[in-house]
C-alpha positions in Angstrom: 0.0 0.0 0.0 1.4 3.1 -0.7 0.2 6.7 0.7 0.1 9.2 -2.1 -0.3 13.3 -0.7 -1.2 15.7 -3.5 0.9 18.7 -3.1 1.1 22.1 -5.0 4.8 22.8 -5.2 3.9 26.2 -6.6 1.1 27.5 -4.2 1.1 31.4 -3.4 -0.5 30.7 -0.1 1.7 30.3 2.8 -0.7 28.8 4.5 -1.0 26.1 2.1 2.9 25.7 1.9 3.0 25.4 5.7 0.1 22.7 5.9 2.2 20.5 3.0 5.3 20.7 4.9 4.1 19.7 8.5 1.9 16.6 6.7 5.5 16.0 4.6 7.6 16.2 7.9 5.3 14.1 10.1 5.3 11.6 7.6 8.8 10.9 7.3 9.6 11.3 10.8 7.1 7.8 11.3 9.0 6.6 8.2 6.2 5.7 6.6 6.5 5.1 2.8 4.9 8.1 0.7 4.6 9.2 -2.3 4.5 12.9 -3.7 2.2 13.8 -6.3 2.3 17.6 -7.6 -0.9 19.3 -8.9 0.3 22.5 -10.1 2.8 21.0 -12.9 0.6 17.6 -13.4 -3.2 18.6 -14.7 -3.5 14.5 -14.7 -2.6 14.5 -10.9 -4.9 17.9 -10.7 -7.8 16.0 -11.8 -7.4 12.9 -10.4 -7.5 14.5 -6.9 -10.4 16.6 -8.0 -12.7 13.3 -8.9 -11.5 10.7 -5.7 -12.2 13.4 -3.3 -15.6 12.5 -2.0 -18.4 15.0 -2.4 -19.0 15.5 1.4 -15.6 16.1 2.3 -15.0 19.0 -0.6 -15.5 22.7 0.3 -18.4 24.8 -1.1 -16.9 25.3 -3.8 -16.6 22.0 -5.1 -12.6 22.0 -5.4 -10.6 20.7 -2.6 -7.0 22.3 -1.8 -3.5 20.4 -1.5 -2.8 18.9 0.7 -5.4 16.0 0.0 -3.8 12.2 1.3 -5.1 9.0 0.0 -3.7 5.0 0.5 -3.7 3.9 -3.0 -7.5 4.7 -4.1 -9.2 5.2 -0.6 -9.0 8.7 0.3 -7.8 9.1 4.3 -8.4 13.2 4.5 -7.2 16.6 4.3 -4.9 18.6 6.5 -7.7 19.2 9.0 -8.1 15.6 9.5 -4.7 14.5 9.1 -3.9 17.1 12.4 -6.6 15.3 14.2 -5.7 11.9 13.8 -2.3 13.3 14.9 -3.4 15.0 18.3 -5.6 11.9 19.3 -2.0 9.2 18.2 -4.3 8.1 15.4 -2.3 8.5 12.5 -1.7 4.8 11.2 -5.7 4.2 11.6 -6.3 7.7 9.2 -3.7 6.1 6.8 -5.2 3.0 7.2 -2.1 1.3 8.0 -1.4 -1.2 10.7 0.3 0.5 14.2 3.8 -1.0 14.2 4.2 -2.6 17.8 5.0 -0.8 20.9 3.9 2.3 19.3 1.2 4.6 21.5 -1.3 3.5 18.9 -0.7 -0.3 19.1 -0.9 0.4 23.3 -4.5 2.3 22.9 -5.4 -0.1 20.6 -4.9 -3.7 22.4 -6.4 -1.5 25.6 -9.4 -0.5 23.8 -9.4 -4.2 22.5 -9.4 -5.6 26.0 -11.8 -3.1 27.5 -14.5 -3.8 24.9 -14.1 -7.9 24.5 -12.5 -8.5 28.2 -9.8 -10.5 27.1 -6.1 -10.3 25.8 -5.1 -10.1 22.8 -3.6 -13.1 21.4 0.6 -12.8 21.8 3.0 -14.1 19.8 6.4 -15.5 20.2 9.7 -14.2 18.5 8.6 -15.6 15.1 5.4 -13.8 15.3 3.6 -16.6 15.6 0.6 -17.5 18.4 2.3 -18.7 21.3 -0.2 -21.3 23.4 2.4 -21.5 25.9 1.2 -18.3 27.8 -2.4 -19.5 29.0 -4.8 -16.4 30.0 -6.5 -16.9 33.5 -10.5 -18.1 32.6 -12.1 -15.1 34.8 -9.7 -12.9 32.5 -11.3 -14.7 29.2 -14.8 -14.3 30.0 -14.3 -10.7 31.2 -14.8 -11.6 35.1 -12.3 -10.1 37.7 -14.0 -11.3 39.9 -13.3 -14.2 42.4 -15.8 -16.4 44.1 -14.6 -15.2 47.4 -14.7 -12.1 46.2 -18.6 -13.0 45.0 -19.5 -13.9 48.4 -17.9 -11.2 50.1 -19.9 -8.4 47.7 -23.5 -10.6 48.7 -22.5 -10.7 52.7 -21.9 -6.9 52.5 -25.1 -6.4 50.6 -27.3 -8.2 53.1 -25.1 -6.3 56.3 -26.4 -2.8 54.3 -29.9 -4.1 54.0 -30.5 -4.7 57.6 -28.6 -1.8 58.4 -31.0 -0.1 56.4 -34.3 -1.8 58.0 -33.1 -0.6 61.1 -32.3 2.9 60.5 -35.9 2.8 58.8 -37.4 1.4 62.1 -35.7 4.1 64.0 -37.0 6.7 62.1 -40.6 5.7 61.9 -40.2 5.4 65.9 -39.1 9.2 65.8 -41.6 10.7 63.5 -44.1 8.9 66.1 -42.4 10.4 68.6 -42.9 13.8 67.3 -46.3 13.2 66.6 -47.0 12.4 70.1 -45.6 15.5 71.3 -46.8 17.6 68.6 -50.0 16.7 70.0 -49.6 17.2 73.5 -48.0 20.5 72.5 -51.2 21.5 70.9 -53.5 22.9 73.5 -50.4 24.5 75.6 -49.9 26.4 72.2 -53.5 27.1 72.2 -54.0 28.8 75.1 -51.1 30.8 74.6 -52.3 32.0 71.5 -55.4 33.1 73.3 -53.3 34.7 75.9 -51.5 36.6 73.9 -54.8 37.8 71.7 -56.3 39.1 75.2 -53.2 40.8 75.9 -53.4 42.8 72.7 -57.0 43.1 73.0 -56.6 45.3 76.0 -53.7 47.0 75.2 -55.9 48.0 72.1 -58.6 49.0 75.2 -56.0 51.0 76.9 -54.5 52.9 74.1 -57.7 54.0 73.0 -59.1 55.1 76.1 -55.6 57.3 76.7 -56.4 58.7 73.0 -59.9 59.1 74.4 -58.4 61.4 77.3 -56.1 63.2 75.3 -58.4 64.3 73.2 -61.0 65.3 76.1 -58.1 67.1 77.5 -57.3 68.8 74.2 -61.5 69.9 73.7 -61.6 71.4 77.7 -58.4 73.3 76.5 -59.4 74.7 73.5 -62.9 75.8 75.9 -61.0 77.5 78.1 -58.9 79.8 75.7 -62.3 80.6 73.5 -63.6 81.6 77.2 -60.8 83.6 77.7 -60.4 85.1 74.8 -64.1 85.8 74.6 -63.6 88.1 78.1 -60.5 89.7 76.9 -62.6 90.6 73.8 -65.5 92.1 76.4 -62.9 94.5 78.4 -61.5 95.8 75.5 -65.1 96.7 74.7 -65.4 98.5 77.9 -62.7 99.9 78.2 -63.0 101.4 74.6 -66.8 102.7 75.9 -65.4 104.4 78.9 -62.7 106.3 76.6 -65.3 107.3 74.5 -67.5 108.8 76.9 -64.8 110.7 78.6 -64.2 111.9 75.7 -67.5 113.2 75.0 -67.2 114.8 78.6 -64.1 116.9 77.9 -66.4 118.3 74.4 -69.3 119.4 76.3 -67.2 121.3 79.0 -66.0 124.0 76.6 -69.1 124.5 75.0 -70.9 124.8 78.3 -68.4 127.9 79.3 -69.3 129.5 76.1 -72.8 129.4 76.4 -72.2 131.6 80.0 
């Protein structure tokens, strides 16, 4: 199988240029066998990349940019994808290549294997052949890490937990009656309380109004008064203005009395 990555050797965009060298470099720092192919000086090669690039994976304008990677006629991805595959240690599955052993790849992948199956995957010897000699534990095939002890240690802690739980629930039905109980003997105490406490503001409501009551008496005889005396200041000025006048009228008939003699 060989990996062939359209370039454009050519390209005005940098950004293009740097994309092409960091697939380029990546490539040949896993050694993995590649194969250029330029579009700007090979229409063929421009073409061919145009048509094998599927429809969903070109951009909206229906022509996909270098650099495109395919493993012989399967198309793997673009740059985007490639740089995905690389951050998640994917890059022999986007090639579709087999993970040489011992790589970070080959690890996640006989882990994944083992998580979703529950078993090993089959080792070989120095001639990369099956070894039978190394025997895999029958819990371990059947995806059971469990022992029997360990079994009947889970089911003894299980049944300690339910009784625990009966009595805790016993307990607590005994204190809700509890609190029942004195709920109700609390009742009437509270009761009369209340009524207390309503007869107490009742007459302070009684006394308070009885004091505005007063006040307001008080206020009524004092504004009597100062109308009475008011009223009697008002009659001595009367008086007193009738006793001027008439002396008044005294001293006017003296001097025409004198000239009359």
């Amino acid at each position: 199988m060989v990996i062939k990555v359209f370039l454009a050797s050519s390209s005005g965009s940098t950004a293009i240029k740097k994309k092409q060298q960091d697939v380029v470099a990546f490539l040949e720092a896993l050694k993995v066998d590649y194969t250029q192919l330029d579009i700007a000086c090979n229409e063929e090669n421009r073409m061919w990349m145009r048509q094998n690039v599927p429809e969903e994976k070109k951009p909206a304008n229906g022509i996909p940019l270098p650099p495109q990677i395919f493993n012989e006629e399967s198309y793997c991805g673009d740059y985007d994808t490639f740089f995905d595959a690389k951050e998640d240690n994917l890059v022999y599955s986007f090639l579709g290549l087999p993970p040489p052993p011992g790589s970070k790849e080959a690890v996640q992948a006989d882990e994944a294997h083992i998580v979703e199956n529950g078993t090993h995957v089959e080792e070989t010897n120095a001639e990369g052949n099956l070894d039978d000699s190394i025997e895999v534990p029958v819990e371990e095939r059947n995806g059971d890490a469990h022992s029997k002890e360990e079994q009947a240690q889970a089911a003894d802690e299980k049944e300690e937990g339910e009784e625990e739980g009966e009595v805790a629930e016993g307990e607590t039905a005994d204190d809700e009656a509890m609190e029942e109980e004195t709920a109700g003997d609390k009742g009437p105490a509270e009761e009369e309380e209340a009524l207390e406490e309503t007869d107490e503001v009742t007459e302070d409501t009684q006394a308070n109004a009885e004091e505005e009551q007063e006040e307001a008496d008080d206020d009524r005889e004092e504004e009597d008064l100062q109308s009475e005396e008011e009223e009697e200041l008002r009659q001595l000025e009367e008086e007193e203005e009738a006793e001027v006048q008439e002396e008044e009228e005294e001293d006017l008939e003296e001097p025409q009395e004198e000239e009359a003699e």
